[in-house]
TORNUDREN-617633 format. One line per 4 residues: number of its first residue (from 1); their letters; for each residue x negated, y negated, z negated of C-alpha. Coordinates in steps of 0.02 Angstrom, whole numbers. Example, Ala and Ser with C-alpha at 12.3 -4.5 7.8 and 13.67 -1.06 7.14 Angstrom:
BEGIN
1> AS> -615/225/-390; -684/53/-357
END
This chain:
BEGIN
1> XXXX> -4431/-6052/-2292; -4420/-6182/-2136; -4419/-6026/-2004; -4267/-5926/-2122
5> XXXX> -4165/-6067/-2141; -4174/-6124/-1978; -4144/-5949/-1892; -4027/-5882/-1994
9> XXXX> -3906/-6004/-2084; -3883/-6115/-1908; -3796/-5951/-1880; -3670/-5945/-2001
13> XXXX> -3540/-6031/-1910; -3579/-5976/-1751; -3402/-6067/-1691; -3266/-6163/-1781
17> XXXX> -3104/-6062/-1765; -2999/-5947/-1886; -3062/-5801/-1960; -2913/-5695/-1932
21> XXXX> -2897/-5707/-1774; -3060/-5597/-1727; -2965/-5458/-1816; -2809/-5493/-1724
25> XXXX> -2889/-5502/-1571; -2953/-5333/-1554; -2805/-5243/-1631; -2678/-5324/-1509
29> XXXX> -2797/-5294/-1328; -2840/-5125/-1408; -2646/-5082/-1427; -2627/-5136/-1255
33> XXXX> -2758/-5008/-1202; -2855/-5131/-1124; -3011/-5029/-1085; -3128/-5187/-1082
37> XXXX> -3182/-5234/-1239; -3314/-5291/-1322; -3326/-5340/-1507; -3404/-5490/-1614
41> XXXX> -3416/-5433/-1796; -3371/-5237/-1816; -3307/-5245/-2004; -3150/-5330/-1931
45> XXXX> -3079/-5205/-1775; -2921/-5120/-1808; -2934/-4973/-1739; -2768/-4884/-1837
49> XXXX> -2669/-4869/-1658; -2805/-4726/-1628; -2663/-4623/-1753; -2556/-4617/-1614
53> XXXX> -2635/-4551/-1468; -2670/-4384/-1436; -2864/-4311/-1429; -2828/-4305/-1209
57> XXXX> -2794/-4490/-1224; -2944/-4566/-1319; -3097/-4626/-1248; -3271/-4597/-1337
61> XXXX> -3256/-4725/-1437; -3095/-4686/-1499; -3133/-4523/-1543; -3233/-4593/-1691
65> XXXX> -3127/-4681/-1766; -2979/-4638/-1894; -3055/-4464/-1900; -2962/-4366/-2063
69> XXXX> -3085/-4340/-2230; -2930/-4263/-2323; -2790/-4128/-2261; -2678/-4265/-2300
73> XXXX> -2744/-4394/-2189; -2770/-4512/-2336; -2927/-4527/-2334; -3021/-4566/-2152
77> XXXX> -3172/-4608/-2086; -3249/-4701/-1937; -3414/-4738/-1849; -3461/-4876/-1726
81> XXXX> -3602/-4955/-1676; -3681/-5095/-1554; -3866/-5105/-1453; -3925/-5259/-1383
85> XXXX> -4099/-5268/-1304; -4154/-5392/-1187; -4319/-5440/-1089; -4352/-5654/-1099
89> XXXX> -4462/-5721/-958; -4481/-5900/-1023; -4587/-6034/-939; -4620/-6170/-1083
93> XXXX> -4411/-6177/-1128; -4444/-6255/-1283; -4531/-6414/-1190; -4698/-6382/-1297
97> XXXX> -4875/-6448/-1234; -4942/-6317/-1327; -4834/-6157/-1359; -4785/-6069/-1203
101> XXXX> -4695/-5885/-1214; -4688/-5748/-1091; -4582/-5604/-1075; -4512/-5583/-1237
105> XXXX> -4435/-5410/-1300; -4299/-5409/-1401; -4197/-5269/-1491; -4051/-5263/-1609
109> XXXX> -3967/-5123/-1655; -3789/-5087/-1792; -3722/-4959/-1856; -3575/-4935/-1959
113> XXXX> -3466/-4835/-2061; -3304/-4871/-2111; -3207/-4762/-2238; -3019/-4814/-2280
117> XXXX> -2895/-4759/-2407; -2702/-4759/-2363; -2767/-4924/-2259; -2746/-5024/-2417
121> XXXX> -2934/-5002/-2498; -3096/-4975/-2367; -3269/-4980/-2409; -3372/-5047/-2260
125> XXXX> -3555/-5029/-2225; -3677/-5063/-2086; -3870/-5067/-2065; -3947/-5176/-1947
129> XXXX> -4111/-5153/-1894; -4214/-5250/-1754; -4364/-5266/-1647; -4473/-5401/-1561
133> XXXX> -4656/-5408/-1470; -4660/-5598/-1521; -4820/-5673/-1610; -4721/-5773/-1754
137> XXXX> -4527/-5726/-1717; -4372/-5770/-1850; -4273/-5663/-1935; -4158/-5647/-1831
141> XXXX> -4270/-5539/-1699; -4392/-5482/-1810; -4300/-5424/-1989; -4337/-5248/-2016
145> XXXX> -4204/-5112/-2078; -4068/-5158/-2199; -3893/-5166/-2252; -3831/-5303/-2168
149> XXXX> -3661/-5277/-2259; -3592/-5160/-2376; -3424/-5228/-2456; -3232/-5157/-2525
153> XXXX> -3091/-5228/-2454; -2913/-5212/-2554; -2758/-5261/-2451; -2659/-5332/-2606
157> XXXX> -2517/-5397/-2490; -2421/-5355/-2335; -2236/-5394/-2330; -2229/-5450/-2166
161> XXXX> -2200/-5633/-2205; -2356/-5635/-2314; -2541/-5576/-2287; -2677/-5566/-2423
165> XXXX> -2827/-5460/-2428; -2996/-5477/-2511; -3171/-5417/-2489; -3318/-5420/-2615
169> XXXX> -3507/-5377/-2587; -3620/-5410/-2444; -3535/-5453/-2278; -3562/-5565/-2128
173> XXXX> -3482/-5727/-2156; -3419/-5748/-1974; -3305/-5881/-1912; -3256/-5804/-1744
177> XXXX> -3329/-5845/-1581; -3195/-5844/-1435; -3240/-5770/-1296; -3261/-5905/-1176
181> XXXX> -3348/-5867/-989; -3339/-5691/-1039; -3502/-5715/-1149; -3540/-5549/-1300
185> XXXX> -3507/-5607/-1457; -3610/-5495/-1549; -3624/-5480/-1716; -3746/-5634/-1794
189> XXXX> -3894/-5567/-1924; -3831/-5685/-2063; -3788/-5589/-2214; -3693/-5664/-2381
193> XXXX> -3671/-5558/-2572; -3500/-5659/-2576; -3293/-5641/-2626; -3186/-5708/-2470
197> XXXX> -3026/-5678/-2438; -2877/-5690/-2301; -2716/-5746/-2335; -2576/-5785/-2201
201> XXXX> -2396/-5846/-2228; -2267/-5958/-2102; -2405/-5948/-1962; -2550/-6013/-2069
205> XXXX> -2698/-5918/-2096; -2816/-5978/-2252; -2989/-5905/-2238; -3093/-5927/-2399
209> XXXX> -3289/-5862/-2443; -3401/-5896/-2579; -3578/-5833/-2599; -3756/-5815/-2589
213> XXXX> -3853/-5786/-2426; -3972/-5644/-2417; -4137/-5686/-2322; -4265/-5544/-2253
217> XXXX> -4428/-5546/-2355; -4560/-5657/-2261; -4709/-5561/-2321; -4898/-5570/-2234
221> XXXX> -4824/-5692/-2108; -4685/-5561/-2060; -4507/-5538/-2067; -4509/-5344/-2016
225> XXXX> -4523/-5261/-2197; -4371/-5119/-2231; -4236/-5139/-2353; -4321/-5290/-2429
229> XXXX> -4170/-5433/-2417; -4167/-5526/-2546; -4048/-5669/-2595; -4120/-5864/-2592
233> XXXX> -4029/-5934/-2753; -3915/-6048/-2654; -3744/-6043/-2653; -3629/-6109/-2516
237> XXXX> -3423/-6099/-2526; -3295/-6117/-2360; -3099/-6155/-2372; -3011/-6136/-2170
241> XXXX> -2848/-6155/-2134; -2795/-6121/-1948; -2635/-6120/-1850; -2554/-6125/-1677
245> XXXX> -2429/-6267/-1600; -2372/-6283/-1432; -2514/-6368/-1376; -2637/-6219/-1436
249> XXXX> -2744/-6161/-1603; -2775/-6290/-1732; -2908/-6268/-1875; -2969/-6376/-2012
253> XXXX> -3117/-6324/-2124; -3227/-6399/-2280; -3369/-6311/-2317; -3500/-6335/-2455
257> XXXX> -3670/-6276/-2431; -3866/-6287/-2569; -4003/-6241/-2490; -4172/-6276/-2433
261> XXXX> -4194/-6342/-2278; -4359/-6439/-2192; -4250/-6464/-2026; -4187/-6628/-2058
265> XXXX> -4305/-6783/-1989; -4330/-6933/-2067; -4338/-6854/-2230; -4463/-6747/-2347
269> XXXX> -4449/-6559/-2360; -4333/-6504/-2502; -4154/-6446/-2573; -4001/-6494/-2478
273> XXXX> -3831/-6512/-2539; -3719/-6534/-2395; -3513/-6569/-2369; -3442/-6536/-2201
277> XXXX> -3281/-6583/-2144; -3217/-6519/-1974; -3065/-6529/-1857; -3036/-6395/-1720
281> XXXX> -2916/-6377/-1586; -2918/-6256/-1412; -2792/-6191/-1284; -2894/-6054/-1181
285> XXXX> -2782/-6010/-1035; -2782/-5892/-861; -2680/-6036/-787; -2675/-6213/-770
289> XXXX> -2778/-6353/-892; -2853/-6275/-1044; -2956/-6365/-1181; -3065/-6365/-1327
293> XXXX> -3123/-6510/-1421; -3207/-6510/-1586; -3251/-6651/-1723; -3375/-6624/-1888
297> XXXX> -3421/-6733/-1995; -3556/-6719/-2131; -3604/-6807/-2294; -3721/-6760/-2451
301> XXXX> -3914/-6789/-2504; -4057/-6702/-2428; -4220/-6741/-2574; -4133/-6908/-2624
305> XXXX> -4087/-6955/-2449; -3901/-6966/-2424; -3852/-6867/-2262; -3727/-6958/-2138
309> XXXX> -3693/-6884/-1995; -3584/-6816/-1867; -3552/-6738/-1696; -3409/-6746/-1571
313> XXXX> -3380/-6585/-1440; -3242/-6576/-1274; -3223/-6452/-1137; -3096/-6479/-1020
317> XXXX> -3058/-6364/-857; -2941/-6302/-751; -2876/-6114/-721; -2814/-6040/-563
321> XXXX> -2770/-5846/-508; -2780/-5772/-329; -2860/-5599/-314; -3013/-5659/-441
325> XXXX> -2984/-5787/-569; -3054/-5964/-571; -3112/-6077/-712; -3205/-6266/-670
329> XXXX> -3242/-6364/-813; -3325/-6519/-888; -3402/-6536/-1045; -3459/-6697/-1169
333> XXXX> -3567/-6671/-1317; -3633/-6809/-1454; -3731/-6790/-1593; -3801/-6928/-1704
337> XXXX> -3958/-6957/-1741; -4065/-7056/-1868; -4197/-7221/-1837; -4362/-7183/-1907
341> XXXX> -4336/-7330/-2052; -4178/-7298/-2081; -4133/-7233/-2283; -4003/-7110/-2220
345> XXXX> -4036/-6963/-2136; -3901/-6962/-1996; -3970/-6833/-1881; -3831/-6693/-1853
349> XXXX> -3886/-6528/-1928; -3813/-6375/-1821; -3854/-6259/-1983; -3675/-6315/-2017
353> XXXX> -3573/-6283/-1837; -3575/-6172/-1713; -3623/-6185/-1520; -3464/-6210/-1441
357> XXXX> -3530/-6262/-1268; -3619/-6070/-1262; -3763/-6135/-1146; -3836/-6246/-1289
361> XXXX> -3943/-6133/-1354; -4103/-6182/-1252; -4040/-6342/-1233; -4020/-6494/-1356
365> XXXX> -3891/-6490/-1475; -3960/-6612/-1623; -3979/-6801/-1582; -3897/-6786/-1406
369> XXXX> -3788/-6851/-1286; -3725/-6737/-1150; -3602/-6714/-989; -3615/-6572/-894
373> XXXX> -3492/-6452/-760; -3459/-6295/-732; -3388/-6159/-629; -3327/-5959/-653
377> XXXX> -3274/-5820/-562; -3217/-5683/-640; -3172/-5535/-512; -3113/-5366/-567
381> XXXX> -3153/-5254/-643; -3235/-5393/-792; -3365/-5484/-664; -3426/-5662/-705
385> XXXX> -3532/-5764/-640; -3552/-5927/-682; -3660/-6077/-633; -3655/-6276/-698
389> XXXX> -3764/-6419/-779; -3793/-6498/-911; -3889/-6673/-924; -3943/-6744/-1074
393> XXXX> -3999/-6898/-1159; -4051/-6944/-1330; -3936/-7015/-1452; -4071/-7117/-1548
397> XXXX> -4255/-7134/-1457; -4352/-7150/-1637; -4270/-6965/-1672; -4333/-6806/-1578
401> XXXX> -4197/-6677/-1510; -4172/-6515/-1593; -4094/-6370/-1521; -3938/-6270/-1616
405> XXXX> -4063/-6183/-1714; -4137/-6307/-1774; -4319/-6317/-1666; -4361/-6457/-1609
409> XXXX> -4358/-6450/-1424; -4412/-6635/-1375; -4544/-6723/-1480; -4548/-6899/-1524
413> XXXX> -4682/-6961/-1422; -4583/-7037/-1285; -4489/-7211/-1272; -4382/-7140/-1150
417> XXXX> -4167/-7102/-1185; -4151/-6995/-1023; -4205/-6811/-1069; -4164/-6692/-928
421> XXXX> -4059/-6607/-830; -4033/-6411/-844; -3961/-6304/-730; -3902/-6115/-771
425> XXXX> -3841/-5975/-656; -3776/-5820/-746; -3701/-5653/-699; -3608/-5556/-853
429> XXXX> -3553/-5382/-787; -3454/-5233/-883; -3527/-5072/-790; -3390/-4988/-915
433> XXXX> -3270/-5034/-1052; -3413/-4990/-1177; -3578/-5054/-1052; -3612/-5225/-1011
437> XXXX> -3755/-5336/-935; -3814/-5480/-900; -3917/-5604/-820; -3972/-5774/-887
441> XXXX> -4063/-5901/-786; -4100/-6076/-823; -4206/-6199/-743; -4241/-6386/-783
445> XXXX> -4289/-6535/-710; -4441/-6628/-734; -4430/-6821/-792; -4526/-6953/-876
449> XXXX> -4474/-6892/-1032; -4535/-6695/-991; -4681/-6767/-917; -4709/-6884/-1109
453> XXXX> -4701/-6737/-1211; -4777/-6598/-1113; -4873/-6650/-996; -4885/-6650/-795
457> XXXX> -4843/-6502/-750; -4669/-6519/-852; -4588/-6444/-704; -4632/-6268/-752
461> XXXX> -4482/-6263/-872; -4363/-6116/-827; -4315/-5939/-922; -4244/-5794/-862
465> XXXX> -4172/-5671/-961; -4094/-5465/-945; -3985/-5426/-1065; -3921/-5250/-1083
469> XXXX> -3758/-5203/-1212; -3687/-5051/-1277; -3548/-5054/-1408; -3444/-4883/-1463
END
């Protein structure tokens, strides 16, 4: 249970912004006939401008979607699909004495169906199915064949002032991930039986979910059986409300999670029952300052422990255009963590946030302090590449640091607050609209703390990872 939960449910809320807005992103760049595009969750494209174009005019993509079932045209059909594989050359990234992995093979593959009535009813389903050559992988990498969602949707209201639609069966509860540094937002493996809905009037969109996760069978120490999901008995329920102002998109969020969880420190294995309270605010911009500053706070009882804790997020850069575009940024990052007598368990759990830096991944996220820079070049057509830092410290030496999903990265055997320093160089290139790769490198420092938890040669602590994307 300690490898699902940790994998899989630090994933549902991969980022803390508005749930309409992923939809609303891809139908307004697709209208534009921006041909460089690439999608987070597929369930929520709108792909209904494809009516209007003639069969010259549509790329491969386009061509199928909205294709006519009935002589009418009431009934339609569409197909898409996404494959990710990459190839991870780590040197000890997760800082262990003990555990190092080498080139790492990763699959994931979705495809979908999507069959619509008179755009007011649609039934939705996709099977997800992935790979991995790792000894003891999550469920994330290593989960088999299965529906990953399979849900109705009803449109019940669309007056133009007023927006309501609801969905009902298995679906991926996804929050949105903005596109920040040009990184893929693809689809997360998390999958929920749940009701949510969408509602939007006066510029406010409510976002609302409730339901039961479905985990991938752990059976003879593997994830990788076929169409074995099964649900966990937990239940977890999210209310969102986001907006925009002048000074950019606003969000505020509770969400109410049960579960079991042996993540948290300081505090025996056992059910969770966790409130989260969070405050979200951005501006992303192609010109001039642009922000994005986030602020969760979270409260409950983990085995008769009461859970206090919280975590404070800010990136702040600058924008510029010539003939490529420019982006240099800063970023500050604190989570709290607990003292090893203490009768509260204040270390922050990332099961309940996303990653909102996008480099954290590898890095510390839980019981950390961090200030990093960064830099990015876009150049046409859809180039990045971006380099920066990040240095981090702990928030509380009796705690060890955990990483966003929940790992621990650094031990506790170390009297030391300074952790390391990490430095990344990335290059994120479309080859088409459809196409995309990338390269991920990262290399830290050694220190006294490296050198207390894994030994001397601490300085063999890099990864460097090939990531090829194809969506249609």
């Amino acid at each position: 249970m300690k490898t699902i939960t940790k994998c899989t449910l630090s994933l549902l809320a991969l980022s803390i912004s508005g749930v309409l807005h992923a939809s609303d992103t891809a139908a307004s760049t697709w209208s534009e006939r921006n041909p460089i595009v690439f999608w987070g969750d597929r369930a929520n494209e709108d792909w209904s401008y494809v009516d209007n174009l003639d069969e010259s005019q549509k790329s491969f993509s386009e061509k199928l979607k909205r294709l006519d079932i009935t002589d009418d045209g009431d009934w339609k059909v569409s197909f898409a699909g996404n494959v990710k594989v990459a190839l991870d050359n780590r040197w000890n990234h997760m800082y262990d004495p003990d555990i190092r992995k080498h080139n790492e093979l990763r699959s994931r593959l979705q495809f979908s169906t999507d069959v619509t009535y008179q755009d007011w009813m649609r039934v939705f389903g996709e099977i997800r199915t992935n790979y991995t050559n790792l000894d003891a992988p999550g469920p994330v990498d290593d989960a088999g064949t299965d529906f990953h969602q399979l849900f109705a949707e009803f449109k019940l209201l669309d007056d133009g002032e007023q927006f309501l639609t609801t969905r009902l069966g298995r679906q991926e509860i996804y929050l949105n991930e903005w596109q920040m540094m040009n990184r893929e937002p693809t689809p997360v493996q998390s999958s929920w039986n749940a009701v949510s809905a969408k509602y939007s009037v006066s510029g406010i969109n409510f976002d609302a979910y409730y339901g039961e996760e479905v985990f991938p069978l752990f059976d003879d120490g593997s994830f990788s059986g076929n169409w074995d999901d099964k649900t966990n008995g937990k239940n977890s329920t999210g209310l969102f409300a986001n907006w925009r102002t002048d000074f950019g998109a606003m969000q505020a969020y509770v969400m109410s999670n049960q579960l079991t969880n042996s993540s948290f420190v300081n505090a025996p294995d056992g059910d969770v029952d966790i409130q989260v309270l969070g405050l979200h605010a951005h501006d992303f911009v192609s010109e001039g300052f642009g922000y994005m500053v986030d602020g969760v706070y979270q409260f409950g009882d983990h085995a008769g422990k009461d859970i206090s804790a919280y975590m404070a997020y800010a990136d702040f850069n600058y924008n510029w255009k010539a003939d490529w575009n420019y982006r240099v940024g800063m970023n500050l990052h604190y989570a709290s963590g607990s003292d090893a007598d203490s009768d509260k368990v204040n270390t922050f759990n990332s099961l309940w946030t996303g990653d909102p830096l996008g480099f954290a991944h590898d890095g510390a996220y839980g019981n950390a302090m961090q200030v990093g820079g960064y830099s990015v070049i876009e150049y046409s057509p859809k180039q990045t590449i971006i380099t920066g830092f990040m240095s981090t410290w702990r928030a509380n030496t009796d705690d060890a640091i955990y990483t966003l999903n929940q790992d621990v990265l650094f031990g506790e055997d170390s009297d030391e607050k300074y952790a390391y320093t990490q430095f990344y160089l990335q290059f994120h290139n479309y080859i088409t609209g459809n196409l995309k790769t990338e390269v991920n490198t990262y290399y830290a420092l050694s220190s006294d703390y490296t050198d207390d938890v894994v030994g001397p040669d601490s300085k063999d602590i890099a990864r460097v990872e090939l990531v090829l994307i194809y969506n249609f």
